[in-house]
LOROSE-804236 format. One record per atom (N, C-alpha, C): x, z, y; residue in one letter. Coordinates in steps of 0.02 Angstrom, whole numbers, plus 32768, in hexadecimal, padded with zeros to 4 digits. Layout:
<rs>
XZYA
...
</rs>
This chain:
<rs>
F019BF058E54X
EFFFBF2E8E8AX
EFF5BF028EC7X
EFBCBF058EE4X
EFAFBED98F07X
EF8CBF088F58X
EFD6BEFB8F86X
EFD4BF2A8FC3X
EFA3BEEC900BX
EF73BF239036X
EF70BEF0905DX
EFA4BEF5909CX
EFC7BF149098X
EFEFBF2B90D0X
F03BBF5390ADX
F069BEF690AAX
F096BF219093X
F0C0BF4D90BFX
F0C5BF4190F7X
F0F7BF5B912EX
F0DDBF979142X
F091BF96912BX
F080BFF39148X
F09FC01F90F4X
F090C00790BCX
F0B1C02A9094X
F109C0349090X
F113BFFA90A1X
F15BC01090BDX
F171C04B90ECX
F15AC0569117X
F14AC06F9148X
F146C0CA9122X
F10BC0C69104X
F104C0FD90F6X
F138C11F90B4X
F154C0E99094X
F175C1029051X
F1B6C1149075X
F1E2C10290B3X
F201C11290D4X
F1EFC14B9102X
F1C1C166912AX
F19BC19B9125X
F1AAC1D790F7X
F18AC1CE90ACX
F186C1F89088X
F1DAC200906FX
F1E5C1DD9067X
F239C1EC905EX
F269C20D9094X
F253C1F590CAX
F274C2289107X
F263C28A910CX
F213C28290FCX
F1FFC2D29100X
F223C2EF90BEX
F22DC2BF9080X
F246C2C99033X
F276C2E19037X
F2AAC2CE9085X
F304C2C09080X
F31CC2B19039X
F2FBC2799022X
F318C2438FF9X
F34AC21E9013X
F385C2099004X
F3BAC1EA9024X
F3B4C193902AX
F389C18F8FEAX
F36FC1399000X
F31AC1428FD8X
F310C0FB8FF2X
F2CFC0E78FE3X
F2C5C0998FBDX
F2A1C09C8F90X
F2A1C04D8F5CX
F249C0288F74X
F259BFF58F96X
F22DBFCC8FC0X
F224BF8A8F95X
F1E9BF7A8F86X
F1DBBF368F6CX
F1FCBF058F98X
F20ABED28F78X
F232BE818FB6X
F1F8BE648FD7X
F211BE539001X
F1F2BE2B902FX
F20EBE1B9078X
F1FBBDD99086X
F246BDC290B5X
F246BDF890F7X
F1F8BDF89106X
F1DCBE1E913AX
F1E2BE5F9145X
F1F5BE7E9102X
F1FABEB59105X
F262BEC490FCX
F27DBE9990EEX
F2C8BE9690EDX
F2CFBE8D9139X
F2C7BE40914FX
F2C3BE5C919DX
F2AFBE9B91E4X
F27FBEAC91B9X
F272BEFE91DFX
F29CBF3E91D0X
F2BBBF1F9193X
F2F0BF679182X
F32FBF3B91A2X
F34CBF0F91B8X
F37FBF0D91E2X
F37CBF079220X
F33ABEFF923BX
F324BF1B928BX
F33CBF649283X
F31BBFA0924BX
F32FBFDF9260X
F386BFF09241X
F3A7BFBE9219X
F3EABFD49227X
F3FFBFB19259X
F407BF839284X
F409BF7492A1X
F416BF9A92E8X
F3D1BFC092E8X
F3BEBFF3932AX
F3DEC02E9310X
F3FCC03D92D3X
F419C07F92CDX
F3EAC0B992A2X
F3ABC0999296X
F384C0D39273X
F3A0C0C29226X
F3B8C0A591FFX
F3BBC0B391B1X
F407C0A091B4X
F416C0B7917BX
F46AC0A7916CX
F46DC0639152X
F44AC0489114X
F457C0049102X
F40EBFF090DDX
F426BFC590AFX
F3DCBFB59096X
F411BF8F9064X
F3F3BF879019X
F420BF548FDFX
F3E1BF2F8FBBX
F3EEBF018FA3X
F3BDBEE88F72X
F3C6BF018F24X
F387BF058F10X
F392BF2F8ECFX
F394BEFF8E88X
F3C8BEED8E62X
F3BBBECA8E35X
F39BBEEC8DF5X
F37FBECC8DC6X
F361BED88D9BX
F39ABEC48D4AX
F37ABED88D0CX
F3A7BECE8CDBX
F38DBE748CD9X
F35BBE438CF0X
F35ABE178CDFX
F397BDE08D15X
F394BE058D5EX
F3B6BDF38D87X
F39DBDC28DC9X
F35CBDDA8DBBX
F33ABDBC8DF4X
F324BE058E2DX
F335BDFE8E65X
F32EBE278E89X
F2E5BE448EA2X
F2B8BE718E96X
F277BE6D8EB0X
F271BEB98ED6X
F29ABEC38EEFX
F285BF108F21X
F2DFBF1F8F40X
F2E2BF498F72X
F310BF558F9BX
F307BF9B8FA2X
F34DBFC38FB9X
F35CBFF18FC3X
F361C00A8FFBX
F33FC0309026X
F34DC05D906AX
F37FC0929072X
F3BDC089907BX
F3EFC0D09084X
F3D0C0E690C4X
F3B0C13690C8X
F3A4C1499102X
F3C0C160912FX
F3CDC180915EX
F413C18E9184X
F3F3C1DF91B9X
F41CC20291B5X
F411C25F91AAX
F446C26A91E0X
F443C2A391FFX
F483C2B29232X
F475C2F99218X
F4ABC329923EX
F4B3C3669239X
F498C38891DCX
F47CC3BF91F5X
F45CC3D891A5X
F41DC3B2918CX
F424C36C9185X
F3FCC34C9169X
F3BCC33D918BX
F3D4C33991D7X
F399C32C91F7X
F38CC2CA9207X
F356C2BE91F1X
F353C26D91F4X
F359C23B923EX
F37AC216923AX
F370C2069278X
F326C1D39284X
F305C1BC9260X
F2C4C1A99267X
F28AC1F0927EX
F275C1EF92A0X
F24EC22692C6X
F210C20792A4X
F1F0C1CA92B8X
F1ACC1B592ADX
F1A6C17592A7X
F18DC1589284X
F176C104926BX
F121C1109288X
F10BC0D892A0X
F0D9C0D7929AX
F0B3C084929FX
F081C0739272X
F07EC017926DX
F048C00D929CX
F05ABFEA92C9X
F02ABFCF9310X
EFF2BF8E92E4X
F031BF6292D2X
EFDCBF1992CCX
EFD9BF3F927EX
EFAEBF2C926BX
EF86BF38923BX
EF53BEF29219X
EF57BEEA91CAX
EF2ABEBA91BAX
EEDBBEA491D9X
EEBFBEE591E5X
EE83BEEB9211X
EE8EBED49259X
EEB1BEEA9270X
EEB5BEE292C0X
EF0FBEDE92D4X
EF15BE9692EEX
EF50BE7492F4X
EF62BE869341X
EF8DBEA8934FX
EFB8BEC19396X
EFEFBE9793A7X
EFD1BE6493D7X
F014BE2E93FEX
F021BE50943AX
F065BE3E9453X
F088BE4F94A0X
F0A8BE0C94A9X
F08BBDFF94DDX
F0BABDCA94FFX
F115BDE6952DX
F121BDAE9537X
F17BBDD49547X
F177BDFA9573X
F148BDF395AEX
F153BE2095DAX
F129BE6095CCX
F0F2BE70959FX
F0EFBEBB95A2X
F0F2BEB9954EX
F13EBEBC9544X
F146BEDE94F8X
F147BF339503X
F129BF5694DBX
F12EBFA494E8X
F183BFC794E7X
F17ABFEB94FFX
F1ACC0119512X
F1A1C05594DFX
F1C6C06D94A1X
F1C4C09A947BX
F1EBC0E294A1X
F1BCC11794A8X
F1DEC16794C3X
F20CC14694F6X
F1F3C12E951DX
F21DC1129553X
F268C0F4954BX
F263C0CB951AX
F295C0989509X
F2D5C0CD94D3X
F2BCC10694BDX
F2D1C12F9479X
F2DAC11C9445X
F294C0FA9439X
F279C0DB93F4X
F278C09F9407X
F268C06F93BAX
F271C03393D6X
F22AC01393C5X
F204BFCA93D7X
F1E6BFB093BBX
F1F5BF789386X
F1CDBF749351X
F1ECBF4B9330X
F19DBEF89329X
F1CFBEC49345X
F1A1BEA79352X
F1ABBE379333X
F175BE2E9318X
F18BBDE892F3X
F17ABDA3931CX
F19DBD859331X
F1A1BD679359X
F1A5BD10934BX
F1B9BCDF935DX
F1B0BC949345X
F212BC9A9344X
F235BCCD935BX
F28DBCD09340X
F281BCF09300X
F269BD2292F7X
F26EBD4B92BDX
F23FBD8792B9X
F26DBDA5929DX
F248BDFF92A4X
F286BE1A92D2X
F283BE359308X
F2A0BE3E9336X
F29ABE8D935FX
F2B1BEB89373X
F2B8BEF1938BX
F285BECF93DEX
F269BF1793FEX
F24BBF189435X
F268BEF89474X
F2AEBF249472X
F2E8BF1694A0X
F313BEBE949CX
F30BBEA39458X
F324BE589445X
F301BE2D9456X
F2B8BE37945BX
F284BE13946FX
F277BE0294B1X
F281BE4694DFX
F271BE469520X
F2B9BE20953CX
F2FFBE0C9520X
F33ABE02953DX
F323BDA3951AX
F30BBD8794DAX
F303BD5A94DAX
F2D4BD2D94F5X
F298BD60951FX
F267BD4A9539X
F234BD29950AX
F22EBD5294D2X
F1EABD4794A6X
F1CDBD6194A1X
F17CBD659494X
F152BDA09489X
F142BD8B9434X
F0FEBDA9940BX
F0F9BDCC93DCX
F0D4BDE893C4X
F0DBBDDD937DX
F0A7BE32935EX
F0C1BE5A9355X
F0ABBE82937EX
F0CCBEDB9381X
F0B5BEF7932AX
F0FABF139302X
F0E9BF1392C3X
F0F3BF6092C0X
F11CBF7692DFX
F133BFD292E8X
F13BBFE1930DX
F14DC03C931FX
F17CC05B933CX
F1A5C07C9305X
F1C8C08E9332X
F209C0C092F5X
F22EC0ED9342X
F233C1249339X
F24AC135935BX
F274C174933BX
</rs>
């Protein structure tokens, strides 16, 4: 299967599993996309994330535990993917966006890493703005 945008399907299979209240979600590997799921545990939106082994024992997809408060209400409100394969969205350090007025976070890839909105603006790097999550 050949995606042009793996981080927007990420994006959305996490999505569809949140409206699902599926308790986790099974994500193809990829480093880019492992780093963006510990930006959002990190920030508090998912409970964990595991790598998924296979019967051969090579690892090729990961696990999203999602994370629910009260009667199963999610704490992810909304994902939504800013750069895009078509049209690439940079912020320099000083105007990284500000998500629902610093609610949500941005999630943004940087020459340190893949890095939260708020990590970026405190290390003084800017970026390709890759999400919100709020």
């Amino acid at each position: 299967m050949n995606l042009t945008d793996p981080i927007g399907d990420m994006l959305t299979r996490i999505r569809n599993a949140i409206q699902a209240r599926h308790d986790s979600v099974t994500v193809p590997l990829s480093r880019e996309k492992v780093a963006v799921a510990r930006v959002l545990k990190d920030e508090g939106f998912i409970r964990d994330f595991e790598m998924v082994r296979e019967k051969s024992g090579k690892s090729r997809a990961f696990r999203i535990h999602l994370k629910y408060v009260g009667k199963k209400e999610p704490v992810v409100t909304g994902l939504r993917r800013i750069s895009k394969p078509g049209l690439r969205v940079y912020s320099g350090s000083k105007s990284i966006p500000l998500v629902y007025g610093g609610l949500g976070v941005a999630v943004l890839s940087t020459p340190a890493g893949v890095v939260s909105g708020r990590k970026a603006r405190q290390m003084n790097v800017g970026g390709e703005v890759l999400c919100y999550v709020w």
